[in-house]
C-alpha positions in Angstrom: 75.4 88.7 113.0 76.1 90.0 109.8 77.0 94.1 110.0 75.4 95.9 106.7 78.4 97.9 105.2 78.0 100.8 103.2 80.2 100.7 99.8 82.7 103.2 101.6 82.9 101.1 104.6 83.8 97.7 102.4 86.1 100.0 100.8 87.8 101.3 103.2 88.1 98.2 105.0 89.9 96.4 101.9 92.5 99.0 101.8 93.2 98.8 105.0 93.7 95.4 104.9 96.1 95.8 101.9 98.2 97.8 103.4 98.8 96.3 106.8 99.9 93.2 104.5 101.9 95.2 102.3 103.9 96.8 105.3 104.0 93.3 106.9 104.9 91.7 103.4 107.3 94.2 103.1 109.2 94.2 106.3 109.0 90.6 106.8 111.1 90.3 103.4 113.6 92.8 105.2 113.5 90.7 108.2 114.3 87.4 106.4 113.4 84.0 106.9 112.4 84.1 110.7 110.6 87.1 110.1 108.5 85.6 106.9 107.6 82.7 109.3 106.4 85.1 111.7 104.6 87.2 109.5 103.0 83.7 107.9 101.3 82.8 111.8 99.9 86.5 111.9 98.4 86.1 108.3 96.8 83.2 109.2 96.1 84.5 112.9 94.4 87.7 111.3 91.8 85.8 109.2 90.4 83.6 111.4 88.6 86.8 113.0 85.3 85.7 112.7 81.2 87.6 113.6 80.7 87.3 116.7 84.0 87.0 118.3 83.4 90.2 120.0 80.2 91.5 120.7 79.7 95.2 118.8 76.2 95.4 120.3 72.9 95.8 119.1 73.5 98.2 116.4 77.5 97.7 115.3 79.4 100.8 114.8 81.0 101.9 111.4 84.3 101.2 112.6 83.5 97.5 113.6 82.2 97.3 109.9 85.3 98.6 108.7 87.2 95.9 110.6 85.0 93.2 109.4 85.7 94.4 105.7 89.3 94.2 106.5 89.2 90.8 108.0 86.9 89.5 104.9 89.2 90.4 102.2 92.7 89.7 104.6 90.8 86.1 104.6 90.2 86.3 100.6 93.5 87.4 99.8 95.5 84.2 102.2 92.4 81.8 100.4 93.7 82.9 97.0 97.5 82.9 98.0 97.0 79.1 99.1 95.4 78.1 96.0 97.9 79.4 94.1 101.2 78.3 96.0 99.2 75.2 95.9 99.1 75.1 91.8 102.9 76.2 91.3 103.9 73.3 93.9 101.7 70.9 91.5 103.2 72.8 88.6 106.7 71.9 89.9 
């Protein structure tokens, strides 16, 4: 079920999710190499949320939308981090 979002809702879903990865970028760096691992799973944990996993209801709530937007661009940021740690091991 795809949830409309208003352009302030997709918005303010993406900067959520930058942030949460910037904190989590940032103190996994802190945390060294255990910690990067660590923060590596939860990336990957954190965009495979998927529609549908839980059940907003008949008419999902602004907030759920906001999540959704969060998860979508969490997902687009690890696809576009992939592809290019992908090119610079090629390019090694």
């Amino acid at each position: 079920m795809d949830v409309a979002l208003s352009s302030s809702e997709s918005l303010e879903g993406r900067l959520n999710a930058h942030r949460e990865l910037l904190i989590d970028f940032v103190a996994a760096l802190l945390g060294g190499a255990e910690s990067i691992q660590s923060f590596t799973r939860r990336l990957s944990e954190d965009a495979t949320f998927k529609d549908n996993e839980e059940d907003p209801g008949v008419m999902p709530d602004a907030s759920f939308a906001i999540e959704q937007s969060a998860a979508n661009e969490i997902r687009s940021i690890l696809e576009a981090a992939r592809a290019r740690a992908a090119a610079l091991r090629r390019m090694a």
